[in-house]
C-alpha positions in Angstrom: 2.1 40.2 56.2 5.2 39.1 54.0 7.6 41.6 52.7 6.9 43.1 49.6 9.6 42.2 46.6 9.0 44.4 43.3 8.6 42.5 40.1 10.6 44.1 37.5 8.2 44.1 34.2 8.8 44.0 30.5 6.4 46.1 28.5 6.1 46.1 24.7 4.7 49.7 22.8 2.9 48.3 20.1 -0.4 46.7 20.2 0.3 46.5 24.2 0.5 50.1 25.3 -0.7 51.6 22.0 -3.4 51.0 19.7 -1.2 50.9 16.4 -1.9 48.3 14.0 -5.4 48.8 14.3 -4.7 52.0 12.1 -2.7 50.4 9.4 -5.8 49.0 7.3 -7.4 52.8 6.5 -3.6 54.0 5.8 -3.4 51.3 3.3 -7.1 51.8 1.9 -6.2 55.3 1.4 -2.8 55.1 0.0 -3.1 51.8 -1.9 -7.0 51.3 -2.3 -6.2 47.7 -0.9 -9.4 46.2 1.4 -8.0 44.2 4.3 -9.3 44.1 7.9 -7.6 44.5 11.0 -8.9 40.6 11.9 -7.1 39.0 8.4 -3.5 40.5 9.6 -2.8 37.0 10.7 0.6 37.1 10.1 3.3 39.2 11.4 4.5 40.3 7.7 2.6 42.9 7.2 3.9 43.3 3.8 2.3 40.0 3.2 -0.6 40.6 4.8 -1.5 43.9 2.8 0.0 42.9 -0.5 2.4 45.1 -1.0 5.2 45.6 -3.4 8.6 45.5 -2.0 8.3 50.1 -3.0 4.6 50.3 -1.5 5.9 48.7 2.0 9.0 51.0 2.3 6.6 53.9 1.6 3.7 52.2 3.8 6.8 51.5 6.4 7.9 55.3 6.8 4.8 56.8 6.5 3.6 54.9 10.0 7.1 55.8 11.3 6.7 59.6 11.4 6.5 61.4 14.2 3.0 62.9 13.5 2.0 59.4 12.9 3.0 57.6 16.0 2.0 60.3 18.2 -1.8 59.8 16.8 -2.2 56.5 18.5 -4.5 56.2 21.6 -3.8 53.9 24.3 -4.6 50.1 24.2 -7.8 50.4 26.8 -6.6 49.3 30.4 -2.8 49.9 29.6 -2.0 53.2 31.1 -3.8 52.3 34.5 -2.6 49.3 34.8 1.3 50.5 34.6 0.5 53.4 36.8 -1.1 50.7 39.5 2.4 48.8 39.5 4.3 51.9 39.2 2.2 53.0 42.7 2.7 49.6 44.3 6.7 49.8 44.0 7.0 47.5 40.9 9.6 48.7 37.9 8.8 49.0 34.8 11.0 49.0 31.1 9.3 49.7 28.1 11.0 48.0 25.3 10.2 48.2 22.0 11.1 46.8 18.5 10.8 50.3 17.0 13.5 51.4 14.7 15.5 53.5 16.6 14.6 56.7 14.4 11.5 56.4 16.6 12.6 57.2 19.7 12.0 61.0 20.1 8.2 60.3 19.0 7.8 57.2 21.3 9.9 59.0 24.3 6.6 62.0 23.5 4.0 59.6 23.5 4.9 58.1 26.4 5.3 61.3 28.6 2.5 63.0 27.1 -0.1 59.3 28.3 1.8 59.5 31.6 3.1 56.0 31.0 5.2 55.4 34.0 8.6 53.4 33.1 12.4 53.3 35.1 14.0 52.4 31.6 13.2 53.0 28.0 14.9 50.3 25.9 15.5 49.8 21.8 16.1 46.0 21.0 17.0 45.0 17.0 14.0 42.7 17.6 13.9 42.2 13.9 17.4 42.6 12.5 16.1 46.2 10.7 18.3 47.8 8.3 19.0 51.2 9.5 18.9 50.9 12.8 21.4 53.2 15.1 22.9 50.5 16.9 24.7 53.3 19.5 20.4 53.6 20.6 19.2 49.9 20.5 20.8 46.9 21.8 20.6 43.5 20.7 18.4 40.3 21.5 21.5 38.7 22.8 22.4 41.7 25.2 18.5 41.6 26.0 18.6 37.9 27.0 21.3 39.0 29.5 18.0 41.0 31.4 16.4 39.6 34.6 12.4 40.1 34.6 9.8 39.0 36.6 6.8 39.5 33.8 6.9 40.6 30.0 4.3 41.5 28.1 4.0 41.3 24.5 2.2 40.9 21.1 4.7 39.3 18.8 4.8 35.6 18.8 8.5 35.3 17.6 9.5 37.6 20.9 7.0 36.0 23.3 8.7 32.6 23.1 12.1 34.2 23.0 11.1 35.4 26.5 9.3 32.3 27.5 12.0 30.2 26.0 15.1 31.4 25.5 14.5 33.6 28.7 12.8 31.9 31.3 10.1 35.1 31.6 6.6 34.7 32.7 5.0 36.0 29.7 1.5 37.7 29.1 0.7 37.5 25.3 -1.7 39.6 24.2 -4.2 38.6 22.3 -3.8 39.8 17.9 -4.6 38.2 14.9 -0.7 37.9 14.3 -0.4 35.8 16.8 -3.6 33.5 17.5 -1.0 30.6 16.2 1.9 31.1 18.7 3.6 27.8 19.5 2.4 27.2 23.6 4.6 27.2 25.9 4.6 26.8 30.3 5.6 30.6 30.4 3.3 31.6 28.5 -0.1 32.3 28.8 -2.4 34.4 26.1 -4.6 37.3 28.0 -7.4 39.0 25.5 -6.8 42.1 28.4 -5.1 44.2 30.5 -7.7 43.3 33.3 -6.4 39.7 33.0 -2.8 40.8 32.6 -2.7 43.0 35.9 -4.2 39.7 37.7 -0.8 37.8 36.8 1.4 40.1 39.0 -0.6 39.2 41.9 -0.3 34.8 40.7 0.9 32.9 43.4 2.2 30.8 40.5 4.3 33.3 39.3 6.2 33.7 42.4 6.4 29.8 42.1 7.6 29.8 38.8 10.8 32.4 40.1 
C-alpha cells in the first residue's frame, strides 16, 4: 500500500456548497414581479439576466446579502458529506468564496451551523466589488500564489483562472451560467458531487501533479 499524500482542495460557497441562486428567481418575482427561471440565468450578470435597473440590482444585491438571507440556504445535495469524507480521510480543505467581505460573519454561521469541515476560510475580490474590506479578502493575484490539488467551482470566469492561470485540476459544476465555459485539459464539468468526490480518487489527477 503506497503512502497516503493529502490533496489540499479549493471549495467555492455558492452554487457548490449552498443552494443560492436557485432562490434568487422568487426574490425577484416578489420584489419586482419579473418572471425568469432558474434554467434562463445563463449568464453570470445576473442584473442582466433579471432585467434590472442599475437601483433594482443594488436593492436585489443587499437584500440576498443579509445575514437572515444567506443563512436560509440549504446545502447543495451531496456537498456536506462529501467534505466531511475528505476531511475524515486526511485531505485539507479552504473554502473560498467571492462573497463581499460584509458576508463573512453569516457565511462563517452557515458553515458551522452544516458542519462544513474546512482548515481555512478565504475572501478573494473575485470580481473587483466596490466596498469590499480589503484588510478581510485578498486578491486574485495573491490567490494565484496558492498551491491546490482540486478546486471546485461554479463560475466560468474563476474556473479557467484556476485551470489556466493556475494549473488546478478543476471540477466545474454544472449551472446555467456556465453551460458555455471555454474547455480546457484542467477542467472537467461534473452535474454532481457524486462525480466530483470520484476525481480525488483519479489516477489522472495524481498524473496531472
Amino acid at each position: 500500500m503506497t503512502g497516503f499524500q493529502a490533496k489540499t482542495i479549493y471549495v467555492d460557497v455558492d452554487d457548490v456548497v449552498t443552494r443560492t441562486t436557485e432562490t434568487y428567481p422568487d426574490v425577484v418575482a416578489q420584489e419586482f414581479g419579473k418572471t425568469v427561471s432558474f434554467e434562463d440565468l445563463t449568464g453570470f450578470d445576473l442584473k442582466r439576466c433579471f432585467q434590472l435597473t442599475d437601483n433594482e440590482f443594488q436593492y436585489f444585491f443587499d437584500l440576498v446579502h443579509q445575514s437572515d438571507f444567506l443563512l436560509g440556504f440549504d446545502p447543495v445535495e451531496g456537498a456536506v458529506e462529501t467534505l466531511k469524507a475528505w476531511a475524515d480521510m486526511g485531505h485539507i480543505i479552504d473554502i473560498v468564496t467571492g462573497r463581499p467581505t460584509s458576508a463573512q460573519d453569516a457565511t462563517l454561521a452557515w458553515l458551522k451551523s452544516n458542519g462544513v469541515p474546512f482548515r481555512g476560510f478565504i475572501m478573494v475580490d473575485k470580481y473587483n466589488r466596490p466596498g469590499n474590506d480589503m484588510s478581510l479578502a485578498i486578491s486574485k493575484k495573491e490567490l494565484s500564489m496558492m498551491d491546490y490539488d482540486l478546486a471546485v467551482e461554479d463560475s466560468p470566469e474563476m474556473a479557467l483562472f484556476l485551470a489556466r492561470a493556475m494549473g488546478v485540476p478543476t471540477a466545474l459544476i454544472h449551472r446555467p451560467w456556465n453551460r458555455k465555459c471555454t474547455i480546457h485539459d484542467n477542467l472537467v464539468r461534473c452535474t454532481s458531487w457524486d462525480e466530483i468526490h470520484r476525481m480525488i480518487k483519479e489516477p489522472a489527477l495524481e498524473e496531472n501533479k
